[in-house]
C-alpha positions as CSV (number, residue, x, y, z in Angstrom):
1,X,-5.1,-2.2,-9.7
2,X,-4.4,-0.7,-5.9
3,X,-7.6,-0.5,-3.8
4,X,-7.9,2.6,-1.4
5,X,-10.7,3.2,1.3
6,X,-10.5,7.0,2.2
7,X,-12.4,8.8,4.7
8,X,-13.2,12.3,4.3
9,X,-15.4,15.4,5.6
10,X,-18.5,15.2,3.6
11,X,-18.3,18.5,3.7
12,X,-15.7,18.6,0.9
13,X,-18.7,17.0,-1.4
14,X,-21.8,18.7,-0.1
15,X,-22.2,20.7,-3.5
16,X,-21.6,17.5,-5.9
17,X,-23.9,14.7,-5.9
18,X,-21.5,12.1,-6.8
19,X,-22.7,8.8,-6.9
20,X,-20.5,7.0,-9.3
21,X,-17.4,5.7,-8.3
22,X,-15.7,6.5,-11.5
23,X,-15.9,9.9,-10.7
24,X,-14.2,9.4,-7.5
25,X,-11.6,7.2,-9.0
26,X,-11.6,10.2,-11.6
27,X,-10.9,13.1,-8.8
28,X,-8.4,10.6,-6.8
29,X,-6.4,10.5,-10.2
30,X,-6.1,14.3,-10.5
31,X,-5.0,15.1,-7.0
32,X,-2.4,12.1,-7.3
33,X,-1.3,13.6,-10.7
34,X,-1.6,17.3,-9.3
35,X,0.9,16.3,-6.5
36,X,3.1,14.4,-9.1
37,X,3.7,17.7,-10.4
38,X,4.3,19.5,-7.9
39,X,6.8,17.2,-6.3
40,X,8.6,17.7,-9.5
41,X,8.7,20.9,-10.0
42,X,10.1,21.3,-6.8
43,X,12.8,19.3,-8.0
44,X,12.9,21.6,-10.9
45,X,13.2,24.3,-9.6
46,X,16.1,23.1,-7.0
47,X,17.6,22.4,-10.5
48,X,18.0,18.8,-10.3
49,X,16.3,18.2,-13.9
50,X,15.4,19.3,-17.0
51,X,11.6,20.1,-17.5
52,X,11.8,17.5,-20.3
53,X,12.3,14.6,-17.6
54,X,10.3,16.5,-14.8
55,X,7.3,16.0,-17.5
56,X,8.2,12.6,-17.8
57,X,8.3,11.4,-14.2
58,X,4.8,13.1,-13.8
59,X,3.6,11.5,-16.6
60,X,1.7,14.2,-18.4
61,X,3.9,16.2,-21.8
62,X,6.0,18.5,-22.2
63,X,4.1,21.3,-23.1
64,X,1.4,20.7,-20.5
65,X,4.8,20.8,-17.8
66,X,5.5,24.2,-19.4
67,X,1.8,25.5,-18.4
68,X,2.4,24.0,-14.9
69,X,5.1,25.3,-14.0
70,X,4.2,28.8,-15.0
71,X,0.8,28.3,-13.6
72,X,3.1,28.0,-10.9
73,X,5.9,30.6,-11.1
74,X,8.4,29.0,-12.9
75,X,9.6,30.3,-15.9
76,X,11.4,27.4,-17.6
77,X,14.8,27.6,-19.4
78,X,15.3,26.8,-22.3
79,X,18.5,25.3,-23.6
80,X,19.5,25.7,-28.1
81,X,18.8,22.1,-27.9
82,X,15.0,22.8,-26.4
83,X,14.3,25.3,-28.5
84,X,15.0,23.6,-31.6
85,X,13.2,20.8,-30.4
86,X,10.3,22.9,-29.7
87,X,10.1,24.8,-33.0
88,X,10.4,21.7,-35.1
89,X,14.4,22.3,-36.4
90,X,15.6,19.7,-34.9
91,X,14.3,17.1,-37.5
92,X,16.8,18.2,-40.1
């Protein structure tokens, strides 16, 4: 495990009393994970990948990529092969 010391305006915390450094480590995760994604889908979009391996290199699945990237603007395409996959016919 990576140690990090961060400074930060206080400010950004004055309405959460956070005193436990899992929470921290908790919110450092997200943003990290948050920016992950969004890297990606910037690949995506320039179409250098598929959302299956844009998912993968941000770690999180498939279906919670979809929701990103529509969060986001991106309307994902969807090849035969992704569709089957995606209703279950693919295991047949």
């Amino acid at each position: 495990m990576s140690k990090v010391t961060i400074d930060f305006d206080e400010e950004l915390l004055k309405d959460f009393h956070i005193k436990d450094e899992s929470v921290i480590r908790h919110i450092f995760e997200l943003g990290l994970t948050q920016l992950k994604i969004d890297q990606v889908l910037r690949l995506y979009r320039q179409g250098g990948m598929s959302i299956g391996y844009a998912a993968q290199l941000a770690g999180i699945p498939k279906q919670e990529m979809f929701r990103e990237a529509r969060v986001r603007g991106i309307e994902p395409s969807f090849s035969e092969q992704t569709l089957r996959e995606e209703l279950g016919m693919d295991q047949q």
